[in-house]
C-alpha positions as CSV (number, residue, x, y, z in Angstrom):
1,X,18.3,27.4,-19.5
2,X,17.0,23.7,-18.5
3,X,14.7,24.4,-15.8
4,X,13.5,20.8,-15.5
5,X,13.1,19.6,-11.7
6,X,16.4,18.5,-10.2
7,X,17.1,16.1,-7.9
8,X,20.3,15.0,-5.9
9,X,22.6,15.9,-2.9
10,X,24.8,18.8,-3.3
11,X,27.8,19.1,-1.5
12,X,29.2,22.9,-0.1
13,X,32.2,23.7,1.5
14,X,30.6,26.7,3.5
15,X,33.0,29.9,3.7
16,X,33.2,31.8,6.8
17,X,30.6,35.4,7.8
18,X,27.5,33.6,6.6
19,X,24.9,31.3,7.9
20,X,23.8,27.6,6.4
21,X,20.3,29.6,5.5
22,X,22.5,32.1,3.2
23,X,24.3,29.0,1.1
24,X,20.4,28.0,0.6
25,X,19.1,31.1,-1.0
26,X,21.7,31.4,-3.1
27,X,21.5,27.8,-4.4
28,X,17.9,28.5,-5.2
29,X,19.1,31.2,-7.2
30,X,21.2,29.8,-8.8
31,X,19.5,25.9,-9.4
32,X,17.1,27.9,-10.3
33,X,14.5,25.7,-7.7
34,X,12.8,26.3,-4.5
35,X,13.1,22.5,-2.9
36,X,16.3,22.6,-1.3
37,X,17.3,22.4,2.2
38,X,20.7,21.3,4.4
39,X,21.8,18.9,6.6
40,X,23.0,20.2,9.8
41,X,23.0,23.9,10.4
42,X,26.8,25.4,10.5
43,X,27.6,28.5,12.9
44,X,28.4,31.4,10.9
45,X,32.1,31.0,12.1
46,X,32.7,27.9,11.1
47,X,33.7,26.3,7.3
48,X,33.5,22.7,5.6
49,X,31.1,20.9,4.5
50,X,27.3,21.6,3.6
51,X,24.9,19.1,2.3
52,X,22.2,20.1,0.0
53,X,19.3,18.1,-0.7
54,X,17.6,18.8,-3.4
55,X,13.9,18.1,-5.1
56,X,13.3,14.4,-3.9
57,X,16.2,14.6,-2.1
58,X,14.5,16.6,0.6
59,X,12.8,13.4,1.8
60,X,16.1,11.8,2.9
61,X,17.0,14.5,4.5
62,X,16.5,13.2,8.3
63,X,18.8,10.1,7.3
64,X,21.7,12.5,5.7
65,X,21.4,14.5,9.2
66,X,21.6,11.4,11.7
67,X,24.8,10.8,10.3
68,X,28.4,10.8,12.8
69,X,30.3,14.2,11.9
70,X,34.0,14.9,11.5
71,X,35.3,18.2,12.5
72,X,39.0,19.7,12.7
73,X,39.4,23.3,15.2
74,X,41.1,24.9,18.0
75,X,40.1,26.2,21.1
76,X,41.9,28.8,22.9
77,X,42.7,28.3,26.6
78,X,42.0,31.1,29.6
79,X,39.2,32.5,27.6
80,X,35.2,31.8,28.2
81,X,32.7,33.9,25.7
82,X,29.0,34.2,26.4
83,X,29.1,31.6,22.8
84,X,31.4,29.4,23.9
85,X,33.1,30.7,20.6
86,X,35.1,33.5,19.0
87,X,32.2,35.3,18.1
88,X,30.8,36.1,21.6
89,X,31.8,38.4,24.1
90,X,34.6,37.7,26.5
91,X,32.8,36.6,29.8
92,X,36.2,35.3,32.3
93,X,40.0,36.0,31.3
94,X,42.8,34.2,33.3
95,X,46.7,32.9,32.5
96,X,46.8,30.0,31.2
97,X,49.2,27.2,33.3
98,X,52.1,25.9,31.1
99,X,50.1,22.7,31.0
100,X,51.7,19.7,29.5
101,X,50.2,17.5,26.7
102,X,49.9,14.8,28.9
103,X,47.4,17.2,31.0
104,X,45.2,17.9,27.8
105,X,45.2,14.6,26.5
106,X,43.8,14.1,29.8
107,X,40.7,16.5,30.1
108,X,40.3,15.3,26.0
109,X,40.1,11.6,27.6
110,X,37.3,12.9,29.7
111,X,35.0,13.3,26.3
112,X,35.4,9.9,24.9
113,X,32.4,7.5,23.8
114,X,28.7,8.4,25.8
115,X,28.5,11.3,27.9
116,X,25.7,13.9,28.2
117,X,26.4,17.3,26.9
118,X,24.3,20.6,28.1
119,X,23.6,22.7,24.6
120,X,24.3,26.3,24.7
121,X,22.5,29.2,25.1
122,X,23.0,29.9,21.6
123,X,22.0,27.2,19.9
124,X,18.6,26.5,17.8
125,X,16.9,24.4,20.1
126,X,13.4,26.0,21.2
127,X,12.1,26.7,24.8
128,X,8.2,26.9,24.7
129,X,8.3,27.5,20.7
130,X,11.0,30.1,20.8
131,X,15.0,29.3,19.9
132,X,17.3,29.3,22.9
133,X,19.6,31.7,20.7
134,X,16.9,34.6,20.7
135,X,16.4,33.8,24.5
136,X,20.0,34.7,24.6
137,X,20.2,38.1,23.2
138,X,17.9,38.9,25.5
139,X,19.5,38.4,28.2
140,X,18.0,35.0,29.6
141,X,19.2,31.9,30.6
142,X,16.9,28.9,30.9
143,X,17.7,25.2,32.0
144,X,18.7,23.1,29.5
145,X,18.3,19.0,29.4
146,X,21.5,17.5,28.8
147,X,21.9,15.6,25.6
148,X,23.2,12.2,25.5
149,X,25.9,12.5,22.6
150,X,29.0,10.2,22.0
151,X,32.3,10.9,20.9
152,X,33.6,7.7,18.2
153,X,37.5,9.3,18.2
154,X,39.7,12.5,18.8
155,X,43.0,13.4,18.1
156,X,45.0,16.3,18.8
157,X,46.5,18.2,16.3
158,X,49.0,20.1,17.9
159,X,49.3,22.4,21.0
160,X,50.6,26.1,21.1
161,X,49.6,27.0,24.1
162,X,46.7,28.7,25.1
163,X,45.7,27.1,21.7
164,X,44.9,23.3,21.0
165,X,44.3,22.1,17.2
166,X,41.9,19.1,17.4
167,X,39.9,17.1,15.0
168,X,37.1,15.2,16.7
169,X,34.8,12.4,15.0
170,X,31.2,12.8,17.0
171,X,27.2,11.7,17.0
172,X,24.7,14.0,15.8
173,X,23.6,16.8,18.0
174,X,27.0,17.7,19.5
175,X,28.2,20.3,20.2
176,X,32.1,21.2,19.2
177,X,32.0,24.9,20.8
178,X,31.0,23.6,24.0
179,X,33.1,20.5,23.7
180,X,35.8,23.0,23.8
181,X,34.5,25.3,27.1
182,X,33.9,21.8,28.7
183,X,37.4,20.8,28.5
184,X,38.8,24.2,29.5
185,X,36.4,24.1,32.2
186,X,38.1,21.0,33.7
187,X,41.8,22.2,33.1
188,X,40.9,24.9,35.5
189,X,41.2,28.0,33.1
190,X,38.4,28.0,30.9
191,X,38.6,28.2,26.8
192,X,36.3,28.8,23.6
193,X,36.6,27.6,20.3
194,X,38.2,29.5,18.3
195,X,38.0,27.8,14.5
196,X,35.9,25.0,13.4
197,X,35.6,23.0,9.6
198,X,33.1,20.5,9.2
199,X,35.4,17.9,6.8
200,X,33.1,14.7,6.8
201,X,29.3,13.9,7.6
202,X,28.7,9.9,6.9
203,X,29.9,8.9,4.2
204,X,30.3,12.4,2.2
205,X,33.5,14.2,2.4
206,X,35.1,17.5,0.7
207,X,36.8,15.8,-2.2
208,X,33.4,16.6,-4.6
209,X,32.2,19.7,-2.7
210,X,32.0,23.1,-4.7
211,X,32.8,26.5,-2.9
212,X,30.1,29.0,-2.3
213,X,32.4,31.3,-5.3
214,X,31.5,28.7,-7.3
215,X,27.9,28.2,-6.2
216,X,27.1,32.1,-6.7
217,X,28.8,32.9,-9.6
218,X,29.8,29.6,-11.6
219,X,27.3,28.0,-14.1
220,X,24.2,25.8,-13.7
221,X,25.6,23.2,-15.6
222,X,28.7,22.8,-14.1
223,X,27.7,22.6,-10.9
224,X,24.6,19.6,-11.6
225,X,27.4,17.9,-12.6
226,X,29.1,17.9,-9.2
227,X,25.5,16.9,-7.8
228,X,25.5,13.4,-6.6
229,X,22.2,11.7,-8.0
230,X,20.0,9.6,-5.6
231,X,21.3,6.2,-7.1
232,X,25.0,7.4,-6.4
233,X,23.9,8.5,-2.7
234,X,22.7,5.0,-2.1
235,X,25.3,3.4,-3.3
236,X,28.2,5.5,-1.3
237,X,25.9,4.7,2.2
238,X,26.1,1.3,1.2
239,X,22.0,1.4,1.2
């Protein structure tokens, strides 16, 4: 096997049940290298797309994740979780009105351009050295600083009431799971989100990913070749 330092951005189209640290490992394994590392952590729940970058592409790896992000979920009205997601536990349950899209389109209009957004409990940011999400299972809740964070475009997808499809186009360091309690919050019933995919971060989209099948069983080879090399990475961000 060619074990000759690599270089390049990878791109994964993350499956559900596993965390962004999980698609890692098993890259290493299979790249058969240790300098790798992602742009833009993924919650277990969600899917889509993964950037790897590897060897000398860890070094642009702040740039990659200061990129706007695309995502497509839903979010299930008259439901809060202790998440702000499926995954959490089910905090306030009420019926949800028979609201009319002009009503959602409205709270959705609320979240448009800059705004400050409070980060979850469960998130990775650290309080005194130790991340919020551990806080969390503890038990704790600690004051957060709201982030400033801007939202380029939305559009909803469709509404089946108490669930809205949505795909949303947003800055770095927002947050689509409380995007989605925020907006139930001001409809008056609460709501989590209940599916998210990540389909586009910059300029890199699905269309060359490779599924995390493929990146723990398929061959070396094959997969290098889906790797985008640094001159192809400049040249798709126009750099």
């Amino acid at each position: 096997m060619n074990t000759e330092p690599i270089s390049g951005v990878l791109l994964v189209d993350k499956g559900q049940d596993m965390t962004s640290h999980d698609v890692v490992a098993v890259a290493r394994r299979t790249l058969a290298t240790k300098k790798i590392g992602h742009c833009g952590t993924l919650d277990p729940m969600a899917t889509g797309l993964l950037i790897l970058v590897i060897g000398k592409a860890t070094k642009i790896q702040d740039l990659l994740m200061a990129e706007d992000k695309e995502y497509t979920g839903s979010l299930e009205l008259g439901k809060t979780t202790n998440t702000q997601d499926a995954e959490g536990v089910v905090e306030t349950e009420v019926e949800v009105p028979d609201f009319t899209p002009e009503q959602i389109t409205e709270a959705f209009d609320k979240y448009k351009g800059d705004f400050y957004q409070t980060p979850p409990m469960v998130s990775a940011i650290k309080k005194d050295g130790v991340p919020l999400y551990k806080l969390a299972r503890q038990g704790k809740e600690v004051k957060r600083e709201p982030r400033f964070v801007h939202v380029f475009s939305y559009r909803i997808d469709g509404i089946e009431l108490p669930v809205v499809d949505f795909t949303v186009r947003c800055s770095k360091g927002f947050y689509v799971r409380t995007y989605a309690h925020d907006i139930g919050h001001d409809l008056g019933c609460g709501a989590h989100l209940k599916s998210l995919r990540r389909t586009r971060s910059g300029k890199f989209d699905l269309e060359r990913s490779v599924t995390f099948e493929e990146l723990k069983f398929g061959d070396r080879d094959e997969i290098l070749a889906k790797m985008l090399s640094l001159p192809e990475v400049s040249r798709l961000r126009g750099a």
